[in-house]
Backbone as a ProteinNet text record, in pm:
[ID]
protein_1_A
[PRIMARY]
XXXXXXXXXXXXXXXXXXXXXXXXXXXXXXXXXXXXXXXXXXXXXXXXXXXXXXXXXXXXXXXXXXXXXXXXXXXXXXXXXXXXXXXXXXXXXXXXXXXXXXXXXXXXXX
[TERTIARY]
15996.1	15960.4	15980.2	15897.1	15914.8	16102.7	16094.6	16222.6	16193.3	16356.1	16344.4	16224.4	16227.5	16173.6	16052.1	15994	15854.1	15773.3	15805.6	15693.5	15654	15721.8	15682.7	15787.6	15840.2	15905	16038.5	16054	16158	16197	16244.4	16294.2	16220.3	16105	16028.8	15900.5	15851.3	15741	15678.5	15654.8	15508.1	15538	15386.9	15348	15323.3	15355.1	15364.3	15454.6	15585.2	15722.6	15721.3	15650.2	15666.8	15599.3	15666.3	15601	15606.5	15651.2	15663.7	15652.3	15521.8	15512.2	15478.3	15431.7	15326.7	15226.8	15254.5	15070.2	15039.6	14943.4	14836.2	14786.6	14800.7	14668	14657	14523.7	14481.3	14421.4	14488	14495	14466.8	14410.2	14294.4	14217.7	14216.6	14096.7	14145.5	14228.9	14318	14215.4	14164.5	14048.6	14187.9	14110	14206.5	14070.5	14107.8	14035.1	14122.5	14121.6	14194.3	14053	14064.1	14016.4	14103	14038.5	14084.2	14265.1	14287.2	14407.7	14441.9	14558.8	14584.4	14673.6	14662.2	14761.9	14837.6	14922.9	15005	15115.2	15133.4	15235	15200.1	15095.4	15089.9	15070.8	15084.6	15064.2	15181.4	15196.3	15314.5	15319.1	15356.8	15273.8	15384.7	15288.2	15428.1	15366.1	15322.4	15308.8	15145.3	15052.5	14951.9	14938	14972.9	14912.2	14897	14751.3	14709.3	14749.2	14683.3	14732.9	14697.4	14577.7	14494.4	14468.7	14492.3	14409.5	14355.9	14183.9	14128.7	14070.7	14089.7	14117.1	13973	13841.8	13743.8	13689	13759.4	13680.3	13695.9	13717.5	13676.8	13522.8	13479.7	13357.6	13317.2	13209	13072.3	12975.8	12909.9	12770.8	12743	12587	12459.8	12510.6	12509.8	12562	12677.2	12765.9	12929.9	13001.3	13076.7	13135	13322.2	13408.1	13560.4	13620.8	13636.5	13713.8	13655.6	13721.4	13692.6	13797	13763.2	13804.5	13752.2	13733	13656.6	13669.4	13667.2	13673.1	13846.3	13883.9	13996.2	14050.3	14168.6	14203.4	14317.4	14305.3	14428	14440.9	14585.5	14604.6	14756.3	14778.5	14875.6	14890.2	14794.4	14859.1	14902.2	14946.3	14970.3	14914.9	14868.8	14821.9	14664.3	14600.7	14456.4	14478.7	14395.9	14414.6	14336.5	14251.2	14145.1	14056.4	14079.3	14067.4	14004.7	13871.1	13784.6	13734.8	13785.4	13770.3	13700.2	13609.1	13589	13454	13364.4	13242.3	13228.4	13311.5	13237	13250.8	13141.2	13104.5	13247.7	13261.8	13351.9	13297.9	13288.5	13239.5	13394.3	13310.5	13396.7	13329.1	13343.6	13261.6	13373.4	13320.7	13366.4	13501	13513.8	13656.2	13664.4	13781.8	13825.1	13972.1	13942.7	14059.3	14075.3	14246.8	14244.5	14389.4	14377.7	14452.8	14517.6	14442.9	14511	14540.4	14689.2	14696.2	14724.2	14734	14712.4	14635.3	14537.9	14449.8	14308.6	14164.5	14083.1	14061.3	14053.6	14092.6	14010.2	13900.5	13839.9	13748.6	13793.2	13757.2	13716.1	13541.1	13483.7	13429.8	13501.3	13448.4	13386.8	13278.5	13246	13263.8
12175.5	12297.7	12419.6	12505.6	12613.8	12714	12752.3	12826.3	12951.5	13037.8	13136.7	13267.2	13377.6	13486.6	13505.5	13395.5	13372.4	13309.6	13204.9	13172.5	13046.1	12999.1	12854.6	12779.8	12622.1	12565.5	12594.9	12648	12693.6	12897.2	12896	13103	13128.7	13063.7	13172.8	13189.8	13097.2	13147.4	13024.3	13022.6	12891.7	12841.8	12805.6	12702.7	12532.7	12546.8	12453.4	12385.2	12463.7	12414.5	12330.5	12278.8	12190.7	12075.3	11976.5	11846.1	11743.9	11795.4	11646.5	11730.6	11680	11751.9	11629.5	11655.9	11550.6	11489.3	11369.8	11248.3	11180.1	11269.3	11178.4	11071.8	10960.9	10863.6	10761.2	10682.1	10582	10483.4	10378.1	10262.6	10101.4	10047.3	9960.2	9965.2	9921.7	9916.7	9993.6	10098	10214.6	10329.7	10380.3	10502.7	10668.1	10738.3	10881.2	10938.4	11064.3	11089.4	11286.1	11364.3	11519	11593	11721.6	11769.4	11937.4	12012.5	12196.4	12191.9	12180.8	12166.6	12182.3	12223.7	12300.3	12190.7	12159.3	12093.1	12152.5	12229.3	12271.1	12251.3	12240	12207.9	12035.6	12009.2	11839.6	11773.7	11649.5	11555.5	11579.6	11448	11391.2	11379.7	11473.2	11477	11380.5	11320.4	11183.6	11101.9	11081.2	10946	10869.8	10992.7	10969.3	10944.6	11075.7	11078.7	11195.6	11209.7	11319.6	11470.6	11504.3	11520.9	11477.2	11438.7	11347.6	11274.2	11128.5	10984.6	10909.6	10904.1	10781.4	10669.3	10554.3	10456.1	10406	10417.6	10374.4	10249.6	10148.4	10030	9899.6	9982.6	9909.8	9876	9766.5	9763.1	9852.2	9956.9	10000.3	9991.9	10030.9	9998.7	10093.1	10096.4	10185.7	10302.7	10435.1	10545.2	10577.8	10498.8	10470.8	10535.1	10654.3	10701.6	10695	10616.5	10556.4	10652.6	10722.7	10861.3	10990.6	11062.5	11218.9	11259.9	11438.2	11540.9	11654.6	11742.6	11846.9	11964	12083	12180.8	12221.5	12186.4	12217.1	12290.8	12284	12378.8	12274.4	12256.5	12201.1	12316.6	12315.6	12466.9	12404.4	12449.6	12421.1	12300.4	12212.9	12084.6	12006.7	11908.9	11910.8	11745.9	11685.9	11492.3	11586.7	11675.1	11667.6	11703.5	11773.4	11735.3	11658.1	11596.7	11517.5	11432.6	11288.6	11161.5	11087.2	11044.5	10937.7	10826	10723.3	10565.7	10467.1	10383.3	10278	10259.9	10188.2	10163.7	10220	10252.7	10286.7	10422.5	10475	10607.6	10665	10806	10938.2	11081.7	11134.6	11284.6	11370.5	11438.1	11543.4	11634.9	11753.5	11889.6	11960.7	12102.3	12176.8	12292.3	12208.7	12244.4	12339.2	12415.4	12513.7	12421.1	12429.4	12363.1	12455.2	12533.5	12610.8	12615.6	12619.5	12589	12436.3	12351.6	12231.9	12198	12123.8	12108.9	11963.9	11940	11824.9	11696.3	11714.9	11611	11674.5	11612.7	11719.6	11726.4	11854.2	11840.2	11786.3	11745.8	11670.9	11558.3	11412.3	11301.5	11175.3	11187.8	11072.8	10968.3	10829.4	10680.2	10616.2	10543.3	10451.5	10338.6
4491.6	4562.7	4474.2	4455.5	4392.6	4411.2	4338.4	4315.8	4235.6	4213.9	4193.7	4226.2	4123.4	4146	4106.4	4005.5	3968.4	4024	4166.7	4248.2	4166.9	4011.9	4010	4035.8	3952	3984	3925.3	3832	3785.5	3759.9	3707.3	3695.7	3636.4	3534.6	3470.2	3544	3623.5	3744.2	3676.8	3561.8	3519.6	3574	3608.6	3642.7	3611.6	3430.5	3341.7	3339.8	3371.3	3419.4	3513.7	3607.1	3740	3664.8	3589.9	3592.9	3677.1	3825.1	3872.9	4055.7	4083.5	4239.4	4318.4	4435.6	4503.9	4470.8	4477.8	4439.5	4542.2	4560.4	4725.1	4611.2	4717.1	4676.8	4738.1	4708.2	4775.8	4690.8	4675.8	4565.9	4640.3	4590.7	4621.8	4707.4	4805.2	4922.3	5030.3	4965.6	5080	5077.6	5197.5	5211.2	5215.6	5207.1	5235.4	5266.2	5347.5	5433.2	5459	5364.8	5331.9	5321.7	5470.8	5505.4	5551.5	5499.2	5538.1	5529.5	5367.5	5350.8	5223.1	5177.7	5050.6	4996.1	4846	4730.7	4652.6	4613.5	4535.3	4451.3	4351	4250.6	4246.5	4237.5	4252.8	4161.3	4121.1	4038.6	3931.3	3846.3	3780	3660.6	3569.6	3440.9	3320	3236.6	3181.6	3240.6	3374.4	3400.1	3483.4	3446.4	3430.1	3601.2	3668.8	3810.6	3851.3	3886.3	3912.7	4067.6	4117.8	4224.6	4343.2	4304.8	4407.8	4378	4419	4342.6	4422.1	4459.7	4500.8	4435	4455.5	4412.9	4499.7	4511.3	4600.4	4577.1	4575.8	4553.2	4676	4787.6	4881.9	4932	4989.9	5019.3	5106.7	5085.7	5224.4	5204.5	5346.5	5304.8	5305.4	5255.7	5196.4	5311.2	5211.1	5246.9	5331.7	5356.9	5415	5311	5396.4	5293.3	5319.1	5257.6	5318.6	5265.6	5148.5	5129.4	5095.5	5161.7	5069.6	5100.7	5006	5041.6	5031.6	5128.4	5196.7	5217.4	5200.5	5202.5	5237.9	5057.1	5055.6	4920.7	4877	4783.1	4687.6	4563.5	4468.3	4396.2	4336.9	4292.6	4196.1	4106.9	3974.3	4007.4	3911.7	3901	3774.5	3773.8	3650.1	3620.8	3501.2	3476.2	3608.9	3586.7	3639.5	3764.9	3859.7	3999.2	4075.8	4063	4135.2	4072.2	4074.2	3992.2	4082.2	4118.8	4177.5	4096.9	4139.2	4068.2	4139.8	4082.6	4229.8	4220.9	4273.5	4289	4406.4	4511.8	4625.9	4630.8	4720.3	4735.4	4792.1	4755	4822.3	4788.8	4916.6	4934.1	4890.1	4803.7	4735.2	4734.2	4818.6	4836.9	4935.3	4903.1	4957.7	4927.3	4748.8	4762.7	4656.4	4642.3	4518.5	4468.6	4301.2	4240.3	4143	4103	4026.2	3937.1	3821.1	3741.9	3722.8	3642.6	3640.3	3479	3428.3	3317	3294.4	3161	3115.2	3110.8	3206.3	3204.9	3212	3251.4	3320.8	3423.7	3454.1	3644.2	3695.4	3676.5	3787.7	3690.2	3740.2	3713.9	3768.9	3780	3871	3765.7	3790.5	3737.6	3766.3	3845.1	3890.5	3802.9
[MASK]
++++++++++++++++++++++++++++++++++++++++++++++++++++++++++++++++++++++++++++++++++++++++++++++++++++++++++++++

């Protein structure tokens, strides 16, 4: 959780300073489903997790869509903030992501 008088994780305010926040994710045939909602200080840097991780390789069908995330906001993250993996489809729209370090913030694999 953020501290001190700079509003980051430690006294000097950076944001660079927080290597280790919250990691949503959804790993194997696990759907997530984050909608009108904010991420902050997230993901785990060192250990190669972003702040958001879907993992989409559960089966759907033709135009079935098992994860997204939607008109939302990631904000200082650190290992990237938003990582899509998987053969199966996920809607990703809507959103503002701002300031992310060490990885690139946004990364789709099929």
């Amino acid at each position: 959780p953020p501290q001190g008088g700079g509003g980051g994780c430690d006294s000097s305010g950076n944001p660079r300073m927080c290597g280790f926040g919250v990691w949503i994710a959804a790993l194997g045939g696990a759907s997530i489903q984050l909608a009108d909602m904010a991420v902050t200080h997230g993901g785990q840097a060192g250990l190669e997790h972003p702040a958001v991780l879907m993992e989409a390789d559960g089966a759907t069908g033709p135009g079935e869509v098992k994860s997204y995330i939607r008109s939302s906001a990631v904000a200082f993250s650190m290992q990237g903030a938003l990582v899509a993996t998987g053969g199966a489809a996920v809607d990703i729209s809507s959103n503002v992501i701002y300031e992310s370090y060490d990885a690139s913030t946004v990364f789709v694999d099929s």
